[in-house]
SENU-504479 format. One record per residue (C-alpha): residue in three letters; x, y, z. Coordinates in steps of 0.1 Angstrom, whole numbers, padded with zeros to 4 digits, always signed. Example, Ala and Ser with C-alpha at 12.3 -4.5 7.8 and 13.67 -1.06 7.14 Angstrom:
! SENU-504479
ALA+0123-0045+0078
SER+0137-0011+0071
//
This chain:
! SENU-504479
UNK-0060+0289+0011
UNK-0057+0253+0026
UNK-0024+0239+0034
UNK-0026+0200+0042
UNK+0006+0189+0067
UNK+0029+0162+0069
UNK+0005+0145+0098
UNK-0027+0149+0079
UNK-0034+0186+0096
UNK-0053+0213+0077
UNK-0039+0250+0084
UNK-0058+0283+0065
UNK-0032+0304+0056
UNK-0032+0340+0038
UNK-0019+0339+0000
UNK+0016+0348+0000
UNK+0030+0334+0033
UNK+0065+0316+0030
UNK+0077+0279+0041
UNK+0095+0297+0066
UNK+0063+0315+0081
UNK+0044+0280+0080
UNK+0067+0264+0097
UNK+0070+0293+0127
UNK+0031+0292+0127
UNK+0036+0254+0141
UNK+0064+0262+0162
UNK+0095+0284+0174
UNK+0113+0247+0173
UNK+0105+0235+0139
UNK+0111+0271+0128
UNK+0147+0272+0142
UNK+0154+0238+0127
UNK+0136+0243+0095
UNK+0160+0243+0061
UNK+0132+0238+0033
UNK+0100+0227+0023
UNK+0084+0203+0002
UNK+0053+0214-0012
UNK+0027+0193-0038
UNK+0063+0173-0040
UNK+0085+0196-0048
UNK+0115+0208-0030
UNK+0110+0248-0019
UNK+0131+0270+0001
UNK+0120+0284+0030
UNK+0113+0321+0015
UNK+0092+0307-0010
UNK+0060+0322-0011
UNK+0030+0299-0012
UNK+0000+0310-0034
UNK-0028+0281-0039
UNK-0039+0250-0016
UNK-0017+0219-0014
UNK+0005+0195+0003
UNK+0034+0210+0025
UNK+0064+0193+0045
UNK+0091+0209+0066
UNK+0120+0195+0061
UNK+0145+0198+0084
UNK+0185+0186+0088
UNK+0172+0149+0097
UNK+0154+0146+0064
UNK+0176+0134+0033
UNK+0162+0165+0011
UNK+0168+0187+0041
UNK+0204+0176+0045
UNK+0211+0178+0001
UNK+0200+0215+0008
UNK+0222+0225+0036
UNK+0253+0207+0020
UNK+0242+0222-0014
UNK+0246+0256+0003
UNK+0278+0244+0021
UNK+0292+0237-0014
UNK+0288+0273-0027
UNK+0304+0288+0007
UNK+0336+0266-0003
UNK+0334+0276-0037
UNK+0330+0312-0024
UNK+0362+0308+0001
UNK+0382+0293-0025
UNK+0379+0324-0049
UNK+0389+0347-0024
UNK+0420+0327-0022
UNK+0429+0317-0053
UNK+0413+0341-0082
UNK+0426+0322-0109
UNK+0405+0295-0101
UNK+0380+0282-0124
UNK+0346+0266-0109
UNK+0330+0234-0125
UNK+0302+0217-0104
UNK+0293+0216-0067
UNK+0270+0194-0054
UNK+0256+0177-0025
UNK+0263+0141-0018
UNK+0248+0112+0002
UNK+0275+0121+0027
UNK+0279+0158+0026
UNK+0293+0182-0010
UNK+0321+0185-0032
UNK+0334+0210-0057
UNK+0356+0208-0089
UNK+0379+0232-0095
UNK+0403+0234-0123
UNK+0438+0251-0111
UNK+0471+0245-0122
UNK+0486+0237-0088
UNK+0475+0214-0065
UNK+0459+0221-0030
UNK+0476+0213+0000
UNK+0471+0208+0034
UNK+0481+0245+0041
UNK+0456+0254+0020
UNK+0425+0237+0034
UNK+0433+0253+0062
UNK+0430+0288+0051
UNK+0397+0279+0031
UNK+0384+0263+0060
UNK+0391+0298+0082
UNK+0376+0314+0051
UNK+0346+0296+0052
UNK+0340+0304+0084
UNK+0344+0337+0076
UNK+0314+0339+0053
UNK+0293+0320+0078
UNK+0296+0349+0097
UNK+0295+0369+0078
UNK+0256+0356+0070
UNK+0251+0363+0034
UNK+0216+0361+0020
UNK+0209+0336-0008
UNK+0197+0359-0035
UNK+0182+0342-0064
UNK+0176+0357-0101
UNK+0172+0346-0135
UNK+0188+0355-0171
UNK+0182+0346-0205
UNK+0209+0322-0222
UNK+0219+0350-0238
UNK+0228+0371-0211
UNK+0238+0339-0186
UNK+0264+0332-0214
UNK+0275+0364-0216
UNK+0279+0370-0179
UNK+0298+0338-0169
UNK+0322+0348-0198
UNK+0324+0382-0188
UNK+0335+0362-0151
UNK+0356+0339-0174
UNK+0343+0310-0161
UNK+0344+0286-0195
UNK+0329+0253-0175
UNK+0298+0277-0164
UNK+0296+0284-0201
UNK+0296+0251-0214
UNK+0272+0238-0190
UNK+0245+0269-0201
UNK+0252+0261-0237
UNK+0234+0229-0228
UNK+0204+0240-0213
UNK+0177+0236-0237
UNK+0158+0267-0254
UNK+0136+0283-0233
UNK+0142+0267-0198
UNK+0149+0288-0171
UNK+0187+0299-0162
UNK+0190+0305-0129
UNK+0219+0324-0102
UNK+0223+0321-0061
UNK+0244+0355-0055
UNK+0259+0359-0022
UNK+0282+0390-0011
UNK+0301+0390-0040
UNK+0294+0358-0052
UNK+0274+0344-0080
UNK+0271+0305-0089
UNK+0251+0290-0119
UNK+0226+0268-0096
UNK+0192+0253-0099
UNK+0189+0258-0063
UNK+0172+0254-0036
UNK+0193+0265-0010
UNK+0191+0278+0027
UNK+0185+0314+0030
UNK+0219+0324+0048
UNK+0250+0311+0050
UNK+0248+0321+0086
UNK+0225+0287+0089
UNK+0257+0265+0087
UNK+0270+0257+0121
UNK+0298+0233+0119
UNK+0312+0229+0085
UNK+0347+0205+0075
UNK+0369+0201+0045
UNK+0375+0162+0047
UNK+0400+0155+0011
UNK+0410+0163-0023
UNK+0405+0142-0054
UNK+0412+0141-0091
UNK+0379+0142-0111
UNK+0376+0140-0152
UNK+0351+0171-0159
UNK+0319+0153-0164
UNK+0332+0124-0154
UNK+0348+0121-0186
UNK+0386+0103-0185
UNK+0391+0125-0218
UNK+0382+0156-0203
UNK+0404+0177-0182
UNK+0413+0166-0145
UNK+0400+0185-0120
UNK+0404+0190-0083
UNK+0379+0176-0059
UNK+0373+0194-0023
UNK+0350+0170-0006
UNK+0333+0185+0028
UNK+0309+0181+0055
UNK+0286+0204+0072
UNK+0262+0204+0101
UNK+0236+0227+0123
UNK+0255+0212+0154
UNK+0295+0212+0162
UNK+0285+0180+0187
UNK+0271+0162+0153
UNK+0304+0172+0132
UNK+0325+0158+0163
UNK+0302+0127+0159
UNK+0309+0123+0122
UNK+0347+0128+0123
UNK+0350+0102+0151
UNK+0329+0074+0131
UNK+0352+0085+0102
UNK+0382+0076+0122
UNK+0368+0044+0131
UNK+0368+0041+0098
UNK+0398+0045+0088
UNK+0409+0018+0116
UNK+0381-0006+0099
UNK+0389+0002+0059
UNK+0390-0031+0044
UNK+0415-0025+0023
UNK+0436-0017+0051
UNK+0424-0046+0068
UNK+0423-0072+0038
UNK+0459-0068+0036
UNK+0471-0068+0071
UNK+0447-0105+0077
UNK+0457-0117+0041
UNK+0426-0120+0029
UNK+0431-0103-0010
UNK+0450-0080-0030
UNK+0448-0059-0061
UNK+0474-0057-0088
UNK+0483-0028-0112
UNK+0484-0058-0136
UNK+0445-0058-0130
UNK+0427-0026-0117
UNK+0397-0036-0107
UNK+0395-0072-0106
UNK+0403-0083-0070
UNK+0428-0117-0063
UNK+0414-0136-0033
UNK+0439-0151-0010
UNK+0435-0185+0007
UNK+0421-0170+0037
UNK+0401-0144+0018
UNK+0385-0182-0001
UNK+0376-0193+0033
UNK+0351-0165+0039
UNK+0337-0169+0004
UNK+0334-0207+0002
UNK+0316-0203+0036
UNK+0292-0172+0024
UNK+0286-0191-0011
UNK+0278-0225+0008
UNK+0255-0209+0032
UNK+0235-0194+0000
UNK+0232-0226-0012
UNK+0221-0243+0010
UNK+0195-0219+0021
UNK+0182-0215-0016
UNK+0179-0250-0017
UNK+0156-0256+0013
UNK+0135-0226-0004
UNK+0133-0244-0037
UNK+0160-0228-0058
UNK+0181-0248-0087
UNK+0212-0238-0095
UNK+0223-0227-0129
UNK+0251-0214-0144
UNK+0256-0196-0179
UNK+0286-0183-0198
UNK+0305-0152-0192
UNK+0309-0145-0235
UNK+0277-0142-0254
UNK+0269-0126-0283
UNK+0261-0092-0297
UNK+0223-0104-0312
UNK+0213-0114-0274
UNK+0224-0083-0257
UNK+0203-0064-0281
UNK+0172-0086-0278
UNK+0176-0081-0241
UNK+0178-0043-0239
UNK+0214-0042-0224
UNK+0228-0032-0258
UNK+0204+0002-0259
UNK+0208+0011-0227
UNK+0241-0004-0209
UNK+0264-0002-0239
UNK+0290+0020-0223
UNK+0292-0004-0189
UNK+0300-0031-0213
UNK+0335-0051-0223
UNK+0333-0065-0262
UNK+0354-0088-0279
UNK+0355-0104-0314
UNK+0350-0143-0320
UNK+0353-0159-0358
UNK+0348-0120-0370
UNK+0312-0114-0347
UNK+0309-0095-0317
UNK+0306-0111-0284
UNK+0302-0091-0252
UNK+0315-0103-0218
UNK+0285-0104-0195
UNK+0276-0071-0174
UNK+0247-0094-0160
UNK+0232-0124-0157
UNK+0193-0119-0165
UNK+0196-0130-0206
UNK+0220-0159-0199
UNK+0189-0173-0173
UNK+0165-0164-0202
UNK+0179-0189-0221
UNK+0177-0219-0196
UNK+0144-0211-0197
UNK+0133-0211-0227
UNK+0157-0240-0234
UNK+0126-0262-0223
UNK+0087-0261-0224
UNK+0073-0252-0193
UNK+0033-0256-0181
UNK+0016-0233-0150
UNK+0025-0264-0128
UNK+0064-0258-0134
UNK+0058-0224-0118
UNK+0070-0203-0100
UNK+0105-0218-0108
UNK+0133-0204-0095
UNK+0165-0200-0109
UNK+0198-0189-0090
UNK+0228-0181-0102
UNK+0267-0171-0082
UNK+0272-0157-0119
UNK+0309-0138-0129
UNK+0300-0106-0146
UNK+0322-0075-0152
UNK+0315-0039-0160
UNK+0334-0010-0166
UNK+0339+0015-0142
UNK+0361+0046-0143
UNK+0399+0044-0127
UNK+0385+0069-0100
UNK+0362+0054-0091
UNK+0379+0018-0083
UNK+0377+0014-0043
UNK+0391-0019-0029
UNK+0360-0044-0031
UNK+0335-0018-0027
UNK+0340-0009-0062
UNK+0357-0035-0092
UNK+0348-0041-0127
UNK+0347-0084-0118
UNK+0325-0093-0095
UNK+0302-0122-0086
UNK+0263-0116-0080
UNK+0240-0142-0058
UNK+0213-0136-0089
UNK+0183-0157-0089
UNK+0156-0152-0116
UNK+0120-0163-0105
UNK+0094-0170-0134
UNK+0055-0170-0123
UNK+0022-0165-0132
UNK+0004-0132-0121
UNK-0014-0151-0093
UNK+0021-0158-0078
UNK+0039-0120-0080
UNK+0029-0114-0043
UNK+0040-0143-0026
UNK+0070-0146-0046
UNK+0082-0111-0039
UNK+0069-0118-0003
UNK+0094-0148-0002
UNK+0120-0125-0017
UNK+0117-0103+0016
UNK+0114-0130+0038
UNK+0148-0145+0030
UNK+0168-0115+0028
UNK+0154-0107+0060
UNK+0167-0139+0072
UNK+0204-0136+0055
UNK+0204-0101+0069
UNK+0199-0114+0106
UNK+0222-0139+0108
UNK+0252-0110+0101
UNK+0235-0086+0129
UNK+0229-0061+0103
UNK+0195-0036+0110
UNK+0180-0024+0077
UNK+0160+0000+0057
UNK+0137-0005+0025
UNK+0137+0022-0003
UNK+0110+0019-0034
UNK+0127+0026-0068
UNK+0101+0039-0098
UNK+0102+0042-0136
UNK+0132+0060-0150
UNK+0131+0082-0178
UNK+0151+0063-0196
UNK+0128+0030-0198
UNK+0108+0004-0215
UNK+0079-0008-0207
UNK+0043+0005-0213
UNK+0026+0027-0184
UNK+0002-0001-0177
UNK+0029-0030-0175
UNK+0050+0003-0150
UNK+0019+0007-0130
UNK+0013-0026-0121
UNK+0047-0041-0115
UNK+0049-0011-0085
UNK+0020-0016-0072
UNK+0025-0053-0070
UNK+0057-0045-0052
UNK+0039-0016-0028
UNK+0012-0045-0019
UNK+0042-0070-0010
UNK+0056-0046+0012
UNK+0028-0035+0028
UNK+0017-0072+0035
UNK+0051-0078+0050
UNK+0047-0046+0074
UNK+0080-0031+0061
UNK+0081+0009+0065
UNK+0098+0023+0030
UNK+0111+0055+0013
UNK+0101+0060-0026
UNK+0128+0073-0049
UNK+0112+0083-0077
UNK+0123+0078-0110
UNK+0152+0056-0095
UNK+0143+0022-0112
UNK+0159+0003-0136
UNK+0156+0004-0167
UNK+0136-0025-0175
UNK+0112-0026-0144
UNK+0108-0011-0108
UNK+0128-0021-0078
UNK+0128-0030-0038
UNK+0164-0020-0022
UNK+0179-0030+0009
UNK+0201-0008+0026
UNK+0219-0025+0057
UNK+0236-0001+0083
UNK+0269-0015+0099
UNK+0281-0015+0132
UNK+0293+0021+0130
UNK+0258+0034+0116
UNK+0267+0039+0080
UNK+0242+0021+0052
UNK+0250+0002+0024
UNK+0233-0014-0003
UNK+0231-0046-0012
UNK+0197-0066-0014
UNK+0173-0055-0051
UNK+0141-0069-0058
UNK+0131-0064-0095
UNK+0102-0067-0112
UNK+0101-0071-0151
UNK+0076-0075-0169
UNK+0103-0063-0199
UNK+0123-0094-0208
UNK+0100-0122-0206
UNK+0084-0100-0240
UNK+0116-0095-0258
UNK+0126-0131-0250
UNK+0090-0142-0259
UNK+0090-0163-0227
UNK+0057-0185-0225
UNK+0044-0215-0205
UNK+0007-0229-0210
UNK-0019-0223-0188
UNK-0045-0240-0172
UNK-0066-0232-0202
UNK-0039-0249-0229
UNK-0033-0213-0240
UNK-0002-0199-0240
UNK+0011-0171-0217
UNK+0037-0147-0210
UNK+0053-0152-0172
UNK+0063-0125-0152
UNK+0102-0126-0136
UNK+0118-0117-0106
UNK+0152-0105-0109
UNK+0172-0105-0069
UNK+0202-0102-0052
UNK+0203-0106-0016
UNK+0249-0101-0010
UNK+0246-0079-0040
UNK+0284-0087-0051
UNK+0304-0115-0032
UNK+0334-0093-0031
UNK+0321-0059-0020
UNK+0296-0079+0007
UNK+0330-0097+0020
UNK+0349-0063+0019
UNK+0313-0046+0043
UNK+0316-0076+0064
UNK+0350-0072+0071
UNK+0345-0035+0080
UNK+0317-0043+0096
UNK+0333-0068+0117
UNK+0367-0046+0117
UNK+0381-0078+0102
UNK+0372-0097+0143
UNK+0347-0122+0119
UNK+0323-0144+0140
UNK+0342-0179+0149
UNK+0318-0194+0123
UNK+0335-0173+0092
UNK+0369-0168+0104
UNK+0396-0178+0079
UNK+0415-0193+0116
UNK+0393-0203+0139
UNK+0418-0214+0165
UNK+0456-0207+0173
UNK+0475-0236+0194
UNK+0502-0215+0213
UNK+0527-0245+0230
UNK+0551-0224+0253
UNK+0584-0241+0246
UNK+0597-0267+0224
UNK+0591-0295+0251
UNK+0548-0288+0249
UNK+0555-0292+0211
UNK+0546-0336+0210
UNK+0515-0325+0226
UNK+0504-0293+0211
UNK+0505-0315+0181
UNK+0479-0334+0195
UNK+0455-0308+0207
UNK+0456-0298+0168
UNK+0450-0335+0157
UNK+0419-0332+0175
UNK+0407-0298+0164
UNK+0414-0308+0127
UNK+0393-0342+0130
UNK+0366-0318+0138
UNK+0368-0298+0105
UNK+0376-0268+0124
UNK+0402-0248+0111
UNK+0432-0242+0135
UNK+0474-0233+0134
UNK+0498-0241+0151
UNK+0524-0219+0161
UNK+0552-0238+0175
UNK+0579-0213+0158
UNK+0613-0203+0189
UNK+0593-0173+0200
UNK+0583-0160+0234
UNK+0546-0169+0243
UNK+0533-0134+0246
UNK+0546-0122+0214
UNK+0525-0156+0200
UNK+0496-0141+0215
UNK+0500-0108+0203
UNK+0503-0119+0169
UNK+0472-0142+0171
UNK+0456-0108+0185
UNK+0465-0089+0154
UNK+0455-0113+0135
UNK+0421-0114+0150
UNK+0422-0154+0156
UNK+0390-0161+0180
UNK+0402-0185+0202
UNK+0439-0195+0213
UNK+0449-0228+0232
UNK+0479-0221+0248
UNK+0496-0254+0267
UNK+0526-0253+0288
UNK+0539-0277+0316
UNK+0506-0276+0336
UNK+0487-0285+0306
UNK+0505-0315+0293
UNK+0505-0326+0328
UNK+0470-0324+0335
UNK+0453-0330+0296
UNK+0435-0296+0288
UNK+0444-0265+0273
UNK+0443-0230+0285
UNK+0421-0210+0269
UNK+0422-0174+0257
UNK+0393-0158+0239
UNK+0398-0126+0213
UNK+0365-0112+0229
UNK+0369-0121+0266
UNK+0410-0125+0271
UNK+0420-0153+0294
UNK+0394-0176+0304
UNK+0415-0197+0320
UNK+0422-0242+0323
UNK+0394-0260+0298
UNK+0392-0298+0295
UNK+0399-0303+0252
UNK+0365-0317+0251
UNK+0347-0291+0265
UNK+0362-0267+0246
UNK+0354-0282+0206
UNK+0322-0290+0219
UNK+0316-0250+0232
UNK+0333-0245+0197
UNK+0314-0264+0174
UNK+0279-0252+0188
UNK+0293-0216+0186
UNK+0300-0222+0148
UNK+0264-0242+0145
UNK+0243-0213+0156
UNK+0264-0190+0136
UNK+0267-0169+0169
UNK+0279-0130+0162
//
């Protein structure tokens, strides 16, 4: 048979051979490293035997399906480790995450500190002990009957779903068995370095009527070098959390009066004004108009937009003169309806509509985190209407100016291409051509992507953005949609060329994503140090004693006639514990003047980044100042 590789290469192999065999036929190298395969696109282990020609890739740790099957493994040597421990405990679910596995457990008493520990030893313990993977199958009828012969009730539940006739399948290992799909590595001698990292509450299936389960999130990885790595970037952090942060600079709180809806403090305004002027005015230059539409609409347009089907749950209602009126989840029907609120010829388009719209969904009391995560948020929407002719260059556009935003912060980024869900409308023509319109935009703007198939939204596919911060962890923020979708249901039209009328295609993108959880990567990003051009306080004037007072005054006169945005301290303290505090506090520049300064006009100047840069003329310094904030320098 003939096995095509990852680089194009074609390799005659003998029926039968495994991944694992492929891979050692290529080298000793890529066989050590190897964790799975992915053949004609589907994930294999690496003792899966190969039988007919086709596509292979070896995946290894640095691949995102090689690192979902050595954490998936990783899960089942915790949930090994903690039934040795602690037999009365029943297992739920055990996957791996973006950033390493978790399992739910349901036990009476909570785990400690103490107890991670011993897991932890215990896990190590099995990794040495280097159990095969053993997989095997059983009927529904005999899977049911042999998780409750184990009473394990949530192993039941979950096989009691399956559908007739699809496969059941076990990963035994020593004395282990787990309910698992797979794939998995084929010891658990192949993990290296693994880590417990925290506990958490979790609603079985995710459920806040359901039971509360405990969480045991981990880490794993084939090197103890990259596991050192990871903890130390998880320290930093800690030290950067925004929450942490947000607090300590004043920036925002949130209330047990309001779980998930964010209060921004007069500092944390500053940043916002400045990141919502900056979008405007760089929509503007592009050709955007700004709209905005109401946050209460009612039930009938929710439906006609699709939301209603399949976004319900996310959703917040309330009831107005007896109807029901929803409170917006998104902003895409309210822009509908500006449209179609007037006629529109080819020559109007494209037209481009952006919107800083207030939309809230619900999210789950466990899942709330700081910014990152709220039910109110604010999206940078814009929805751009066009004719066919125009997708490419409008999506094009799209990429240029989020490429553009996404320089001026310092952020590096990656592209991932999201395709039709199951859970869709759309025919497979209107699908098909929506993605490839996107694929063609990509490749014309020579951006490298990932696909994630069947990731899309509901209503069309989608472009993501994901940015990685200063401490290499990715976020994501920017979309690009297509829809063909709601320009039907909203029977959407303009007249052509030909006086016909026709249906126009929309653009649905973000390029913050939220306002609040871009502030709250910023600031983590930043570790709350924000470039002089977005700092709530831009300067500090430090006067040493009460006598430099007349004249600090004056230095902050000047400064203020400038628009930029300076304090004065000139509270009975000492002038280093002034300075400290300004440090804490993350202030870019402070003017401290004493005897020397009044005496000779300037200022002395300390800088956040560079500490004492010594005597400045006043001058000098708002003009190095004000260029700083006009080239929005990082």
């Amino acid at each position: 048979m003939v096995i095509t590789l990852k680089d194009g290469t074609k390799k005659e192999f003998e029926k039968g051979i495994t991944v694992y065999e492929i891979a050692k036929s290529i080298s000793d190298k890529l066989a050590r490293e190897a964790v799975g395969g992915k053949f004609n696109g589907k994930i294999v282990e690496l003792n899966t035997k190969i039988e007919e020609d086709g596509e292979l890739e070896i995946l290894t740790f640095e691949d995102e399906e090689g690192k979902k099957i050595y954490w998936h493994t990783s899960s089942h040597i915790l949930a090994q480790a903690v039934k040795r421990l602690f037999k009365d405990v029943k297992l739920a679910i055990g996957p791996a995450i973006d950033n390493g596995f978790y399992y739910d457990f349901d036990t009476e008493r909570p785990f400690t500190t103490e107890d991670f520990e011993a897991i932890e030893e215990e896990m190590n313990k099995i990794i040495k002990e280097d159990y095969k993977l053993e997989r095997f199958v059983l009927s529904k009828e005999e899977a049911i009957k042999f998780m409750k012969e184990k009473d394990e009730p949530y192993k039941v539940e979950l096989i009691e779903e399956i559908p007739e006739g699809e496969e059941i399948s076990f990963y035994k290992q020593g004395e282990f068995v787990d309910l698992c799909a797979g794939p998995h590595l084929p010891s658990t001698g192949m993990v290296k370095a693994i880590k417990l990292l925290s506990v958490a509450g979790a609603y079985w299936k995710g459920d806040e009527k359901n039971k509360m389960l405990q969480r045991i999130y981990g880490i794993s990885f084939p090197k103890k070098s990259m596991l050192d790595e990871y903890l130390h970037m998880m320290e930093e952090a800690k030290k950067r959390d925004h929450r942490k942060l947000g607090k300590e600079l004043d920036l925002f709180s949130i209330h047990p009066e309001g779980p998930g809806f964010p209060f921004f403090h007069p500092k944390g305004m500053i940043i916002r004004n400045i990141l919502e002027d900056f979008w405007r005015k760089e929509h503007i230059k592009r050709g955007y108009q700004e709209i905005r539409t109401p946050i209460i609409l009612n039930e009938e347009l929710w439906k006609r937009s699709g939301h209603w089907d399949h976004y319900k749950e996310n959703m917040y209602f309330t009831e107005i003169d007896g109807q029901t009126y929803a409170i917006k989840p998104m902003n895409c029907p309210g822009a509908m309806l500006v449209y179609k609120s007037t006629l529109h010829s080819y020559r109007d388009l494209p037209l481009r509509l952006c919107e800083l719209g207030l939309v809230h969904r619900h999210e789950l009391s466990g899942v709330l985190h700081g910014l990152m995560r709220v039910r109110s948020f604010t999206q940078d929407d814009a929805h751009l209407f066009m004719t066919p002719e125009q997708v490419e260059d409008e999506i094009l556009g799209v990429i240029n100016l989020v490429d553009y935003f996404y320089k001026i912060f310092g952020f590096e980024y990656h592209v991932e291409l999201s395709t039709r869900p199951e859970n869709s409308m759309g025919t497979d023509e209107e699908w098909e051509l929506a993605t490839n319109a996107l694929i063609s935009a990509l490749k014309r703007a020579n951006l490298p992507y990932k696909v994630n198939e069947g990731e899309g939204a509901f209503y069309g596919p989608k472009i993501d953005f994901h940015l990685k911060d200063s401490i290499g962890r990715t976020w994501q923020c920017g979309t690009i949609q297509l829809d063909f979708q709601m320009p039907e249901r909203f029977e959407l039209e303009y007249i052509g060329p030909d006086g016909e009328k026709h249906r126009p295609i929309m653009l649905h993108r973000v390029i913050y994503g939220s306002i609040e959880r871009f502030i709250g990567i910023l600031t983590e990003h930043f570790a709350g140090a924000f470039p002089t051009w977005l700092a709530p306080v831009q300067v500090r004037v430090l006067p040493i004693s009460e006598k430099h007072h007349e004249y600090a005054r004056k230095v902050y006169e000047r400064l203020q006639e400038h628009d930029i945005r300076v304090e004065l301290d000139d509270r009975n303290e000492k002038i280093g514990y002034k300075i400290r505090e300004a440090q804490l506090q993350k202030i870019p520049y402070m003017l401290i003047v004493g005897d020397k300064e009044v005496e000779e006009g300037n200022v002395s100047l300390r800088s956040r980044k560079d500490g004492d840069l010594g005597p400045i003329s006043l001058d000098n310094f708002i003009e190095k100042i004000l260029k700083e904030i006009a080239t929005k320098a990082l």
